[in-house]
C-alpha positions in Angstrom: 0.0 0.0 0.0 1.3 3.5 -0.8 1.6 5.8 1.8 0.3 9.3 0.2 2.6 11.3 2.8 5.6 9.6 0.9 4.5 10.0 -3.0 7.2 12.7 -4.4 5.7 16.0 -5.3 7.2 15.3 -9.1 4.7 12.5 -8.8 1.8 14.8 -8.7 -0.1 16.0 -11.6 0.8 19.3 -13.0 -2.5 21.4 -14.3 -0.8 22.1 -17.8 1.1 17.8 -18.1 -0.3 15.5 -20.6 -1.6 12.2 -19.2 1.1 10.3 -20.6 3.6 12.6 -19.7 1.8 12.2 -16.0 2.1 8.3 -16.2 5.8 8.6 -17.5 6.9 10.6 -14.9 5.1 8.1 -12.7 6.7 5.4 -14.2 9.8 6.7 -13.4 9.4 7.8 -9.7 7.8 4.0 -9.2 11.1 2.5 -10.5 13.5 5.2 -8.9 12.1 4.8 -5.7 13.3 2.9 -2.4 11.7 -0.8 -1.4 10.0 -1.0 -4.7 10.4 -4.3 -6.8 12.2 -3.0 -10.0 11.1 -5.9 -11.8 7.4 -5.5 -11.1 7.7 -1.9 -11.7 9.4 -2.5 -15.0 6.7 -4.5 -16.1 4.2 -2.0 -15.1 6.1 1.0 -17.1 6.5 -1.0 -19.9 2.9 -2.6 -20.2 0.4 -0.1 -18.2 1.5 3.0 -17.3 2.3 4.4 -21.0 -0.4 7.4 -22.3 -1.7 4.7 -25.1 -1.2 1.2 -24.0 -1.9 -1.9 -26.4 -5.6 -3.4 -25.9 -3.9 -6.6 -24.8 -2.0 -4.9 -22.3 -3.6 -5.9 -19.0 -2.8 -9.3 -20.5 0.9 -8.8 -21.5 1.4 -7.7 -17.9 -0.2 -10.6 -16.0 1.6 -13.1 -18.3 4.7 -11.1 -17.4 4.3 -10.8 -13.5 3.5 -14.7 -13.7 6.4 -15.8 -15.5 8.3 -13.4 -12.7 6.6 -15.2 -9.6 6.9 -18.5 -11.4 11.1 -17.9 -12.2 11.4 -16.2 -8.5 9.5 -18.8 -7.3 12.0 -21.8 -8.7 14.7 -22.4 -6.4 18.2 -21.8 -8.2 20.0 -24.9 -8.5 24.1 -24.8 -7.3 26.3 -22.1 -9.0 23.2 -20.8 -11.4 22.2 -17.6 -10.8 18.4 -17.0 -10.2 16.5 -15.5 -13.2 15.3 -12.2 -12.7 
């Protein structure tokens, strides 16, 4: 859960920003920011928070944050490095 007191102020709308230049500059404070799962918030920039997404985006992104809990969720086997 985001705590509001915490957002950035360069995460709040400006009166005169675009939406998408809104949800880029979100996109970037999300994966800049402390705590946060880069991974998960790469997949988010990339397949949901762009000004004119694909219509199978919502899909793109689950199928992406599966294979991600799936590959995180595999234990490494000796001297292999995890996928991320």
């Amino acid at each position: 859960m985001v705590d509001h007191d915490q957002v950035p102020a360069s995460a709040a709308p400006d009166a005169a920003e675009s939406p998408a230049d809104f949800l880029a500059t979100l996109a970037t404070t999300l994966q800049s920011g402390d705590g946060i799962d880069k991974d998960l918030a790469k997949i988010l920039a990339t397949e949901l928070l762009i000004g004119n997404p694909a219509k199978d985006a919502s899909a793109r992104a689950v199928s992406s944050i599966v294979k991600l809990a799936k590959d995180r969720a595999t234990p490494a086997k000796d001297g292999e490095a995890p996928d991320a």
